[in-house]
C-alpha positions as CSV (number, residue, x, y, z in Angstrom):
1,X,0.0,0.0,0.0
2,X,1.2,3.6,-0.5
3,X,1.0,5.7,2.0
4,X,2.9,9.1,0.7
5,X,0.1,11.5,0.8
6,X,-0.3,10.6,4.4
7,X,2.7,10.6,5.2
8,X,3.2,14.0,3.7
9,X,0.6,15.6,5.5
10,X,2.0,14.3,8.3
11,X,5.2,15.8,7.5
12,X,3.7,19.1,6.9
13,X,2.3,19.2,10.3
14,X,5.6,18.3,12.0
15,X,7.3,20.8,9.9
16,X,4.9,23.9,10.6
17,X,5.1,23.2,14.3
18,X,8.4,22.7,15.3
19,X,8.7,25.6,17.9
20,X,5.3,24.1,19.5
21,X,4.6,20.9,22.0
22,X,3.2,18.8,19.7
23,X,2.2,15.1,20.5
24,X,2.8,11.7,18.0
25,X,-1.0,11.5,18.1
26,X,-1.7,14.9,16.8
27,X,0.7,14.2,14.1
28,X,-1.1,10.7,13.9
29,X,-4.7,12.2,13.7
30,X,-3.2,15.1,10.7
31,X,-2.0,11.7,8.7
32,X,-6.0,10.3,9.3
33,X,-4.4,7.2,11.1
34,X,-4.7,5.4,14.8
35,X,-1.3,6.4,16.4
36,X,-0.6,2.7,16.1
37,X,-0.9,2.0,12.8
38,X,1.0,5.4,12.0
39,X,3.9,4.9,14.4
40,X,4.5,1.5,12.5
41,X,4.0,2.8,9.1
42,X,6.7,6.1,9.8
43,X,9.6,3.9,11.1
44,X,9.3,1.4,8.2
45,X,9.0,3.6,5.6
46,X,11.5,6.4,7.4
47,X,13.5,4.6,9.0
48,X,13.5,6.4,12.9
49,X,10.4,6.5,15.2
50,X,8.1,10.4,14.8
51,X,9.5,11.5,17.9
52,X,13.0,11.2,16.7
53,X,12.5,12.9,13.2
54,X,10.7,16.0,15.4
55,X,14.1,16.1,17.6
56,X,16.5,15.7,14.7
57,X,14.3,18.4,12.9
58,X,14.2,20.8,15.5
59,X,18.1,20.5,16.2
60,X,19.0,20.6,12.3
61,X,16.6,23.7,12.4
62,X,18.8,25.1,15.5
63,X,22.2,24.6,13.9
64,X,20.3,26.5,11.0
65,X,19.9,29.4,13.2
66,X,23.3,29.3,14.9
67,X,24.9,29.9,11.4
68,X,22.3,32.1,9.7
69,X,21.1,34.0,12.6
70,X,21.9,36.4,15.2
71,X,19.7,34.5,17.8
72,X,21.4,33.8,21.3
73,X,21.9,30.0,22.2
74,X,19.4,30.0,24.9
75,X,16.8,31.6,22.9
76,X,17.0,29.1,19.9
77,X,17.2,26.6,22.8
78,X,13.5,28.0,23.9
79,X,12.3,27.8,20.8
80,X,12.8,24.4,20.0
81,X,11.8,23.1,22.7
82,X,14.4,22.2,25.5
83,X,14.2,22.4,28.9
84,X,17.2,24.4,29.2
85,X,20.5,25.5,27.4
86,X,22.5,22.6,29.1
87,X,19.8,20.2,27.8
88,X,20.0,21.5,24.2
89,X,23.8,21.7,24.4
90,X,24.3,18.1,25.1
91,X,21.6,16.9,22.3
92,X,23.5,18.7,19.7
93,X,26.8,17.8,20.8
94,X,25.8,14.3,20.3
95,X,24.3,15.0,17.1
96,X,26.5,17.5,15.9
97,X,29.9,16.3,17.6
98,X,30.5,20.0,18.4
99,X,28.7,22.2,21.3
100,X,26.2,24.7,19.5
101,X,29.0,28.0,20.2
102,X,31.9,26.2,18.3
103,X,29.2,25.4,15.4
104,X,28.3,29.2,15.1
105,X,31.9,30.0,15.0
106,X,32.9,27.4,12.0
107,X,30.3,28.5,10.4
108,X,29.8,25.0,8.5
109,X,26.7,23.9,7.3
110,X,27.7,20.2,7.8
111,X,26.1,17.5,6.2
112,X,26.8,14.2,8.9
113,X,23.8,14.6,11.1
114,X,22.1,17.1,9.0
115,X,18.4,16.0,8.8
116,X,16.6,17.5,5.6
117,X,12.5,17.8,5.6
118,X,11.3,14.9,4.1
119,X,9.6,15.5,0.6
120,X,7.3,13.6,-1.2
121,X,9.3,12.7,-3.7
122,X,11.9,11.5,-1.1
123,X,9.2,9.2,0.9
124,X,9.3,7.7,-2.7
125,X,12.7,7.1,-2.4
126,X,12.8,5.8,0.8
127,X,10.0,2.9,0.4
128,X,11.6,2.5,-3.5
129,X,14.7,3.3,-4.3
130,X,16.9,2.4,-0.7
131,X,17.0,-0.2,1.6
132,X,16.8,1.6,4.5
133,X,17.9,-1.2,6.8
134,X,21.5,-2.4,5.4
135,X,22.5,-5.8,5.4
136,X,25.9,-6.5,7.7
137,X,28.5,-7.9,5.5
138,X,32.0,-8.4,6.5
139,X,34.9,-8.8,3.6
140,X,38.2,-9.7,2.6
141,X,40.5,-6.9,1.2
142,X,39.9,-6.8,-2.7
143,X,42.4,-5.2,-5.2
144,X,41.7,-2.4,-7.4
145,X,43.1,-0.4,-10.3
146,X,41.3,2.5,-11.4
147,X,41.9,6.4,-11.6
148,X,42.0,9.0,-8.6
149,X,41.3,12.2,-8.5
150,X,40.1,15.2,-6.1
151,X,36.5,16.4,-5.7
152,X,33.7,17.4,-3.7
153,X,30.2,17.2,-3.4
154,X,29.2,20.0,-5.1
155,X,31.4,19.9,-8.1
156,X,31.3,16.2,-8.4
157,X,34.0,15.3,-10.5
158,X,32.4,11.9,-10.4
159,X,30.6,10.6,-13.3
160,X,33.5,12.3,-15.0
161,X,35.6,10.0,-13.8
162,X,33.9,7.1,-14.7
163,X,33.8,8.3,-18.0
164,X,37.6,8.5,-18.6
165,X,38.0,5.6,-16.7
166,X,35.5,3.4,-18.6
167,X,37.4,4.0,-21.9
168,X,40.4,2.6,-20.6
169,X,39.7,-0.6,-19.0
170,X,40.7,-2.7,-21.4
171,X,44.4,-2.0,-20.4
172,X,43.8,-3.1,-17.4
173,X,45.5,-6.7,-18.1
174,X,44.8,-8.4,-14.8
175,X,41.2,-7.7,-13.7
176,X,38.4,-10.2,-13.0
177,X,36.7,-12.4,-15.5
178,X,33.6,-10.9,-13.7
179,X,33.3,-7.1,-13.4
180,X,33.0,-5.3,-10.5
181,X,33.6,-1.9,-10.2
182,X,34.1,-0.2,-7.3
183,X,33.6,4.3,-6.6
184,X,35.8,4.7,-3.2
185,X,35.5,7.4,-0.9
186,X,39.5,7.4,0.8
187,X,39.0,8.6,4.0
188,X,41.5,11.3,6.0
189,X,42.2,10.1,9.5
190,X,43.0,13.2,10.4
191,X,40.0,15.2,8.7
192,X,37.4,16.1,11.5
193,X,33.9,14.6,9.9
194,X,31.5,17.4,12.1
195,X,33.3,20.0,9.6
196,X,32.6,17.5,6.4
197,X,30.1,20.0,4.2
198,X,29.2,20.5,0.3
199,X,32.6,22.0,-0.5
200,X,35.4,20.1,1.1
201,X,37.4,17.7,-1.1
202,X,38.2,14.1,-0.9
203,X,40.0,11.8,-3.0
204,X,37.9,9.6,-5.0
205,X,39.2,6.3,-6.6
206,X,37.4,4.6,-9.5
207,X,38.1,1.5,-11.0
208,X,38.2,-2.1,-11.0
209,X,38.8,-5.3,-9.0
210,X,42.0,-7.4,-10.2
211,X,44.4,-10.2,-9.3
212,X,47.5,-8.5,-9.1
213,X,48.8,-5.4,-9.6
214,X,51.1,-6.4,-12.5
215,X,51.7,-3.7,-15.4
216,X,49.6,-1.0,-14.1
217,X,48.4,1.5,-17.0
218,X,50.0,4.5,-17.1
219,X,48.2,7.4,-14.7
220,X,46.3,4.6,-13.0
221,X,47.1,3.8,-9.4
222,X,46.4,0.3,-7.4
223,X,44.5,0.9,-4.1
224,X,43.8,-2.2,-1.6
225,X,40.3,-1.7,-0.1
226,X,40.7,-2.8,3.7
227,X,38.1,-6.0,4.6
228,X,35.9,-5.9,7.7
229,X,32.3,-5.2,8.8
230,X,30.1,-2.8,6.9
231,X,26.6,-1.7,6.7
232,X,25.6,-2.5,2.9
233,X,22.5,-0.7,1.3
234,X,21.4,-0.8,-1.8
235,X,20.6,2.0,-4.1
236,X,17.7,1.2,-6.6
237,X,17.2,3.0,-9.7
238,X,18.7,6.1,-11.7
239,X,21.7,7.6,-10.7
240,X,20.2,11.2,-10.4
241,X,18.3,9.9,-7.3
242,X,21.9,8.8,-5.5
243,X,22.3,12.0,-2.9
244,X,18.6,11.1,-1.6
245,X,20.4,7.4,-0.6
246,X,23.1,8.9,1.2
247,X,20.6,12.3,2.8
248,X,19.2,9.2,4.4
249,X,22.1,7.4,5.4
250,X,24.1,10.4,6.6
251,X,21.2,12.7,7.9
252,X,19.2,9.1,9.5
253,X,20.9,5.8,9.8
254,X,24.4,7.1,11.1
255,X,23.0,9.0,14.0
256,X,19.8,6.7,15.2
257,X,21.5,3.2,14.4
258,X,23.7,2.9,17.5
259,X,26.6,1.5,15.3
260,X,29.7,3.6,14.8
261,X,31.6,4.3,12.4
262,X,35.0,2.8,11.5
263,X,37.8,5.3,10.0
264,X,38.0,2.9,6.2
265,X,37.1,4.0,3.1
266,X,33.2,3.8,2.2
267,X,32.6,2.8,-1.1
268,X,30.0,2.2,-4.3
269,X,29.9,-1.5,-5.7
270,X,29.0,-1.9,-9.4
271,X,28.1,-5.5,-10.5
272,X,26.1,-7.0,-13.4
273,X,22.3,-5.3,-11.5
274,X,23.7,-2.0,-12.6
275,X,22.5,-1.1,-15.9
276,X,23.5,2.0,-16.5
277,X,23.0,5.4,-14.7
278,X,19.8,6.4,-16.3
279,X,18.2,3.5,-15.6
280,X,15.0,2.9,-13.3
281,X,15.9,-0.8,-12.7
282,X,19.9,-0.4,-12.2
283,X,21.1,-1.8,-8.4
284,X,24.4,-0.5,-6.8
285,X,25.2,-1.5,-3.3
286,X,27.0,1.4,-0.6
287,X,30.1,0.0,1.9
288,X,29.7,1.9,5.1
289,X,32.6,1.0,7.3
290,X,31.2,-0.2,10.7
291,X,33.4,-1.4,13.6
C-alpha cells in the first residue's frame, strides 16, 4: 500500500510546528491514522520512530539558526523546545559532535547529522529506491586499479571519472573475469567529519577489481580496499536519485543506528544489476565502514 500522501501531510504538520509541544497523536490524527498504525507505518518507511524525526528536525533547524542568525543559544534553545541551554547543548553535541557556540563560530553547514525535511518525492525514495535497513557484511580486502582524482560534493567530478576511466579498461591486463567496479570514498584520518560539508574535497578512486597489480596502466594507481564489517545498502534506480540514498544514510541511519563508524574507506559496488546510470531498474550497493 502507498501511504505518501499521508505521510506528507503528516510531514507538513511536523514541519509547521516545530517551535510548538506537539504530541505523536496529533501528528497521527493530521496523517488520518490510529497512532498505532501510524507509528508502525513512519519507522518502516523512514527509517526512525516520529519522535525522533521532530528532535532531529528541531536541532538541524537550530544549527540553522546558529549559522544564519543572530539568535542567542538559549533563545533558539526555547524555541525548540528544551528544557534548558544545558539540555540543548548536550543533544546537539551528540548530534552535531561540536557544542552549538563552536558550530556558530565554524560556520559550516555540515552534512553528517544534518536531517533535511522529508519530501514527497523523497518518501518515494525511501519505500523504492533504498533499503533503508543495510544488510551487515564483512569482507576480505579486494584489489583495485582505477583512476584517482580530487572532488567534492558540489562539483562532483564523479561521473566524470567514470567516463575517462571506462574508456580505458581494457588496459587493465589483470582484472576479473567478472566485473566489479568499485567508486571509493578514501578517508582522512586526520580530517574532522562534524566539519565535512558541500565544498570540502576528498580523494575519489574509481576502478576495478584485479588479481594482481602487474603492469599497471600509465596514470592509474592500485589501491587495496581494507576488509571488515560494513553496513551494505542498496541503491535502486537512476543515478540522479543517488544524494537522496546517502541524505538518508548520513542525515538518518548514522546518527539513530547505535553503530559507529570505522575510520575505512566507504565505497559504491558496481556488478552486473547496474544497468547504466539512467536506468530505473539499475542496483548499486553502498560499503559503510562499521566497527
Amino acid at each position: 500500500m502507498n501511504y505518501i500522501e499521508q505521510l506528507e501531510k503528516a510531514i507538513l504538520y511536523i514541519e509547521e510546528r516545530l517551535s510548538e509541544d506537539i504530541k505523536v497523536e496529533e501528528v497521527a490524527g493530521a496523517a488520518g491514522y490510529s497512532y498505532y498504525h501510524f507509528h508502525r507505518i513512519f519507522e518502516a518507511v523512514v527509517g526512525e520512530t516520529v519522535g525522533n524525526y521532530l528532535r532531529t528536525r528541531r536541532l538541524t533547524r537550530a544549527a540553522n539558526d546558529l549559522i544564519y542568525t543572530g539568535k542567542r543559544i538559549l533563545d533558539i534553545a526555547v524555541e525548540y523546545r528544551f528544557e534548558s541551554q544545558e539540555a540543548f547543548n548536550r543533544a546537539f553535541k551528540k548530534r552535531f559532535k561540536v557544542t552549538p557556540g563552536t558550530y556558530r563560530k565554524n560556520r559550516i553547514d555540515v552534512i553528517v547529522g544534518g536531517k533535511k525535511e522529508l519530501s514527497g518525492p523523497t518518501l518515494k525514495h525511501l519505500q523504492t529506491g533504498i533499503t533503508i535497513e543495510p544488510v551487515v557484511r564483512k569482507i576480505e580486502e579486494v584489489k583495485i586499479i582505477g583512476l584517482r582524482d580530487m572532488t567534492t560534493i558540489r562539483t562532483n567530478k564523479i561521473p566524470e571519472m567514470w567516463g575517462r576511466f571506462n574508456i580505458r579498461m581494457e588496459e587493465i591486463k589483470n582484472r576479473k573475469n567478472r566485473i566489479r567496479g568499485y567508486g571509493i570514498c578514501e578517508v582522512d584520518k586526520d580530517y574532522d567529519v562534524s566539519k565535512f560539508n558541500e565544498d570540502t574535497e576528498f580523494t575519489e578512486i574509481v576502478g576495478i577489481e584485479v588479481d594482481a597489480f602487474e603492469e599497471i596502466p600509465q596514470g592509474m594507481v592500485s589501491k587495496t580496499l581494507a576488509g571488515g564489517r560494513y553496513a551494505v545498502f542498496t541503491h535502486k534506480g537512476r543515478m540522479d536519485t543517488l544524494r537522496m540514498t546517502y541524505d538518508y544514510i548520513w542525515g538518518t541511519w548514522i546518527p539513530y543506528s547505535g553503530y559507529t563508524l570505522d575510520m575505512r574507506d566507504d565505497f559504491e559496488f558496481y556488478d552486473e544489476r547496474f544497468l547504466g546510470p539512467d536506468n530505473d531498474l539499475s542496483e548499486m550497493d553502498i560499503y559503510i565502514p562499521i566497527k
